[in-house]
N, C-alpha and C positions, 0 to 999 in steps of 0.2 A: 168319246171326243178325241179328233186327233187332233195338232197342234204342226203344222209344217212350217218351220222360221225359215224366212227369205232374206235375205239379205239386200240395204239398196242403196241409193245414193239422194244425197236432199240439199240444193245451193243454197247457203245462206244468203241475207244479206249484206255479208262483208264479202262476199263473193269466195267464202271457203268451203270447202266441202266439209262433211260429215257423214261417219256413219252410221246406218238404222238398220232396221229389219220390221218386217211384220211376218203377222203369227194368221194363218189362215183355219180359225178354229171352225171345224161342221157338228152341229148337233142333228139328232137323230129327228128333229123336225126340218132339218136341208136350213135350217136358218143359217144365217154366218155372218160373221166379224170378223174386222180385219183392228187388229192392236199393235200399232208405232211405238218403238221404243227407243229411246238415245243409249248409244254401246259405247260412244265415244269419248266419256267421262273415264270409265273402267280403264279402256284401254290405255289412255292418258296418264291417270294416276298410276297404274302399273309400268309405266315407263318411265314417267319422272323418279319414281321409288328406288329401279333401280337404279338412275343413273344418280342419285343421291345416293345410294350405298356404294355404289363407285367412285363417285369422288371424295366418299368420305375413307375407302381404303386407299386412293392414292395419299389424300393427306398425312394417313396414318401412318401408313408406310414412309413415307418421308418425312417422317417426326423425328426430330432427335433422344427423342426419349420412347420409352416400352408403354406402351398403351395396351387396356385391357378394358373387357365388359361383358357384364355380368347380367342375366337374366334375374327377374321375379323369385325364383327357386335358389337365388345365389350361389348359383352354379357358371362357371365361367363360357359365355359363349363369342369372345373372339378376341384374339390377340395379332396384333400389326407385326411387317416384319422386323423390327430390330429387337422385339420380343425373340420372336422363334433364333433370331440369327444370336442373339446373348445366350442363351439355353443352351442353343441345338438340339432343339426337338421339333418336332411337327404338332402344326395343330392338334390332331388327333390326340395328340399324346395331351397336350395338355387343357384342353377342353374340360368342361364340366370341372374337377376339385384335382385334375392330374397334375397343374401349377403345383401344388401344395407339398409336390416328391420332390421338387429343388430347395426348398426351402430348408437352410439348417435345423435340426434336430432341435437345440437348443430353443432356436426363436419359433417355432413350429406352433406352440401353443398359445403361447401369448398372440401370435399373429392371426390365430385364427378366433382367438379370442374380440381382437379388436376390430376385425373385419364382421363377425356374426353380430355383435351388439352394436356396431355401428348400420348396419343392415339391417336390423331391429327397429332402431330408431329412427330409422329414412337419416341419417346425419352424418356429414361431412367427415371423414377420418385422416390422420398421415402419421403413419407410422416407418420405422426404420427394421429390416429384419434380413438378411445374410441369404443371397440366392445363386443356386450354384450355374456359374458362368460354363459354358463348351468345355473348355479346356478341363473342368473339375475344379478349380479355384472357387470359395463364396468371396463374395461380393456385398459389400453392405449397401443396402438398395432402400431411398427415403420415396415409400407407397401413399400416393396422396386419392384419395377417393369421394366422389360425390353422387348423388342420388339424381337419377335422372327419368323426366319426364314425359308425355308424347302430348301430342296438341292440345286432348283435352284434359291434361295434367292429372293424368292416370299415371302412376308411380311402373315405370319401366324396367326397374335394375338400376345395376351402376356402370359407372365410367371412373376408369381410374388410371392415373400414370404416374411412371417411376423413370425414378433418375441415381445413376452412381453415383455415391456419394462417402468411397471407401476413403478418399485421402482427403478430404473433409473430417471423416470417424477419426481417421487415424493424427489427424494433427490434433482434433480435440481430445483424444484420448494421451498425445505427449504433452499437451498441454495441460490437461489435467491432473498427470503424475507430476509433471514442475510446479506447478502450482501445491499439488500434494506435498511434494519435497522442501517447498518453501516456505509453508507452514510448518513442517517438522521441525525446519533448522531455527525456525524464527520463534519455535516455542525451548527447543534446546537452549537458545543463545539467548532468550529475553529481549528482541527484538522485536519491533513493530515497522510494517513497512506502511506508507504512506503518500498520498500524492494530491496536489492542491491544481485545483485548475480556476485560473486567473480570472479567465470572462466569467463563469460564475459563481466564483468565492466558496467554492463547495471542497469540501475534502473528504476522497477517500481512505478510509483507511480498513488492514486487515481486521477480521473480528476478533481477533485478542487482540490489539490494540482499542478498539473499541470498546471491550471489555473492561483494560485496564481503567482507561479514562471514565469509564460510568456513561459511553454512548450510548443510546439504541442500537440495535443490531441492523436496523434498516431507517431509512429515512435519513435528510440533509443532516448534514455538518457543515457551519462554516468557518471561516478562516477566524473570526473573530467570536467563535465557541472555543475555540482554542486556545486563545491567546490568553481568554478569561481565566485557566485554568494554569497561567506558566505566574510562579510567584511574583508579586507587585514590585519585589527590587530587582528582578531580572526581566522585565517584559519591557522596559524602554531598549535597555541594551538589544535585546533578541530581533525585535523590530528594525533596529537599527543595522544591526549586522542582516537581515534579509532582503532590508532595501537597497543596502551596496550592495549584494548578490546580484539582484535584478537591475541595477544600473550597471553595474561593471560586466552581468554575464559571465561570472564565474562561479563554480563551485563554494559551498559557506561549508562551515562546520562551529558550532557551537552547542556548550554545556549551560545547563538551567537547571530548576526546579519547577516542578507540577506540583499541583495542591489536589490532592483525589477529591473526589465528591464525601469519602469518607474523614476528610481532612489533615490525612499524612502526606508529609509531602516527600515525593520519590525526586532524585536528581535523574536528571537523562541527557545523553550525550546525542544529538543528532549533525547527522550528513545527508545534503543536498545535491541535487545535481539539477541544474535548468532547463528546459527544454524548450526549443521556438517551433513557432510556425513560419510559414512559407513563406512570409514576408521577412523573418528575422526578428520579428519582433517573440519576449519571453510569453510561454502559454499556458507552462504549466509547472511544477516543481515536482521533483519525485527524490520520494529521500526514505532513509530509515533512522526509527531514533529506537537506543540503545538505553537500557536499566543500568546507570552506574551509582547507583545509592549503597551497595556494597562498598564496590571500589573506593565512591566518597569517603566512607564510615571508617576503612581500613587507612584513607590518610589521613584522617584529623585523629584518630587512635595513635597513629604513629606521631601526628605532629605533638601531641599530649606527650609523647612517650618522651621524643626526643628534648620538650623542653625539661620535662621533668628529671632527665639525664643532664640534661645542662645546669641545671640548679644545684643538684648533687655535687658536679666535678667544680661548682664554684667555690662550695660547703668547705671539699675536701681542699682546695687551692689554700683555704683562709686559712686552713686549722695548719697547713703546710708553711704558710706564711706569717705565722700568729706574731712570732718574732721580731719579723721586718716591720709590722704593722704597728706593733708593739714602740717600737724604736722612732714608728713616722708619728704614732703621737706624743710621744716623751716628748721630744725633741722644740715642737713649737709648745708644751705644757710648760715642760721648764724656761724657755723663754720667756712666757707670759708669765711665771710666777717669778722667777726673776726681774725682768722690768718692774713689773708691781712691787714686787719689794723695797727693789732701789728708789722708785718713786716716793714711796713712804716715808726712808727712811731722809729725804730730801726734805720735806716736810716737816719732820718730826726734830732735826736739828737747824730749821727755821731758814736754810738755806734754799728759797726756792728760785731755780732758773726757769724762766716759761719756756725755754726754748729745748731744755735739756728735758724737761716734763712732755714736752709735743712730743720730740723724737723718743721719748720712753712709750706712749701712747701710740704712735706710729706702727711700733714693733711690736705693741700689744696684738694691734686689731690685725697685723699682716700674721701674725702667730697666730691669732685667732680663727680667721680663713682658713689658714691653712688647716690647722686642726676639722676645720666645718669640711675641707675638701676630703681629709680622709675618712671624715666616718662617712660622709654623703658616698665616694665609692666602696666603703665596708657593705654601705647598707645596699647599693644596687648589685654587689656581687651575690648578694645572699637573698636579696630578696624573690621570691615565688612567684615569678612571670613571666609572660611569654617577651622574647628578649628583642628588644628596639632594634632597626637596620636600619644605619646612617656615615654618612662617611665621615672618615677621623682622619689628625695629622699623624701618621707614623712617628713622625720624629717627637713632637710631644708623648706620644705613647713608649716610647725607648725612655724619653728620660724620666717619666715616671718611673718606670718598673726598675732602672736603676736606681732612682731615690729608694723605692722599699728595700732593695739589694745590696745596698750601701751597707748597713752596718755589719751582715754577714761577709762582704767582701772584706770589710775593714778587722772583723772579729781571725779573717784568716788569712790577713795581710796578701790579699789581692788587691792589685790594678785594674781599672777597667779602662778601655780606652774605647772612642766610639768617633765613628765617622760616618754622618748624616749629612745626608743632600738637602742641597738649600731648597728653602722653602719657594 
């Protein structure tokens, strides 16, 4: 059988041409066929194909980013050019798994780690790994990749594109170490930093602060989980001083007590700073609060210390003074035991004047005061308490101290002389 293909031409209906051929087959009995076939499908598809592989490397080529793709066998079969122009390699060079010679040493494994099992699993990847740029510099480069299919979603390879994403790494990575740094200092120093945002009443805070308070490590906080936890006689005050913050737009600074979940209560010193939005209006507060339950501890220690130092130098005043003291109650005792007497003896020889008896009783009860005045300051010098602050006349306080001073001045024939401002 021979088989002679002709080639021909056939008008459509829409009046386009197409092209055919027929097959002038002979058998050995002279019979013969003639068989029409349509070439003009093939030919077609094979055009459109390429010019779809061409407009997909112009796209590619003019991508801002490195585009790659990968065959069935995950072997790399084409890279666009701002690929080859970040390398400086030639295709050739990096075809099939020769990508994989820029790749840092370091991230070499894990990269090919996440590229083979996501290639396994037909599943979406993006990872980040250090790829050496022309020049010889790596370059931290974020590889995003997906699984791609053909019309009748027969599993193709992949497609994948990367983007520099070095001063991205590198601020997260200074960021990271301040952040680092500021957990260091804030567990050195006993600090907690903090931050409240307005519209939705939520508060951030560091995980040891959250710690400290008995938060969950994740999940809300609100401003009023907070508040729950500042002692019931300092949480009008604390409210109060936050709300002139936020009307005035000033920095606050105030001392409280917390109550833990374990129910010791810690004192803490906190500072705020406001922060607005674009309108000016306050959005959010950022502040840190500081453990001063030592510091607290060490002043009310000291305030203990120092009244208990003042009671002592009062002890030691009296026993210094025993004398004058001595002399300030003689003095109204013998009056009153005088008067009394002479009252008596007014009586007793049936000479009574009412009026000479009033004026004897007079000088009893003003003797008597007085007596009641010095033991009443005997007894407040001496007594074991933390000491009253209120304002006094000076000039009554001069001449007290010279009334107690009197009899010593007089025992060694001193003068005093004193000159006080009028009242």
């Amino acid at each position: 059988m021979e088989c002679i293909p002709r080639p021909w031409t056939i008008l459509r209906r829409n009046a386009r041409t197409k092209r055919a051929f027929n097959s002038n087959i002979s058998h050995r009995s002279c019979d013969s066929a003639v068989v029409s076939g349509d070439s003009d499908g093939g030919v077609t598809l094979q055009t459109e194909l390429r010019e779809s592989e061409s407009r997909f490397r112009i796209v590619a080529d003019a991508a801002p980013v490195l585009i790659w793709m990968a065959g069935t066998d995950k072997l790399c079969t084409f890279f666009n050019k701002p690929w080859l122009d970040f390398t400086g390699r030639s295709t050739e060079q990096e075809l099939g798994n020769g990508w994989a010679e820029g790749v840092h040493q370091d991230d070499l494994e894990r990269c090919l780690q996440v590229y083979t099992s996501a290639f396994d699993a037909r599943q979406p990847f993006v990872m980040q790994y250090r790829l050496r740029r022309d020049d010889g510099e790596y370059r931290w480069i974020s590889d995003q990749g997906v699984p791609r299919y053909d019309a009748q979603g027969t599993f193709a390879g992949y497609i994948g594109s990367c983007v520099d994403v070095t001063e991205l790494m590198t601020k997260d990575e200074a960021l990271r170490q301040s952040e680092e740094r500021m957990r260091l200092a804030a567990a050195a120093v006993n600090f907690g930093i903090w931050e409240w945002h307005l519209a939705t009443n939520e508060i951030w805070a560091t995980n040891a602060r959250r710690a400290v308070l008995g938060w969950p490590s994740t999940g809300k906080v609100s401003f009023e989980d907070l508040m729950s936890q500042v002692h019931p006689e300092d949480r009008s005050r604390i409210r109060q001083t936050i709300n002139d913050a936020l009307r005035d737009g000033k920095d606050y600074e105030s001392e409280y007590r917390l109550v833990l979940p374990d129910g010791i209560v810690r004192w803490m010193s906190t500072r705020g700073r406001i922060h607005f939005d674009s309108a000016g209006k306050p959005s959010r507060l950022l502040g840190i609060s500081i453990d001063i339950t030592a510091r607290k501890q060490a002043e009310l220690d000291a305030q203990r210390d120092r009244a208990e130092l003042s009671h002592l130098s009062r002890v030691a005043l009296m026993g210094e003074m025993s004398a004058s003291i001595a002399h300030e109650l003689n003095q109204p005792l013998s009056g009153i035991l005088s008067n009394a007497a002479a009252g008596q003896r007014f009586i007793d020889q049936g000479d009574v004047n009412l009026r000479e008896i009033r004026e004897l009783l007079g000088d009893i009860i003003s003797d008597g005061r007085r007596a009641s005045d010095v033991v009443r300051g005997i007894r407040g010098m001496v007594k074991k308490e933390q000491m009253a602050r209120r304002s006094v006349d000076l000039n009554q306080v001069v001449v007290d101290a010279l009334r107690m001073a009197s009899p010593d001045a007089l025992l060694h024939s001193c003068q005093l002389e004193t000159r006080l401002a009028c009242a």
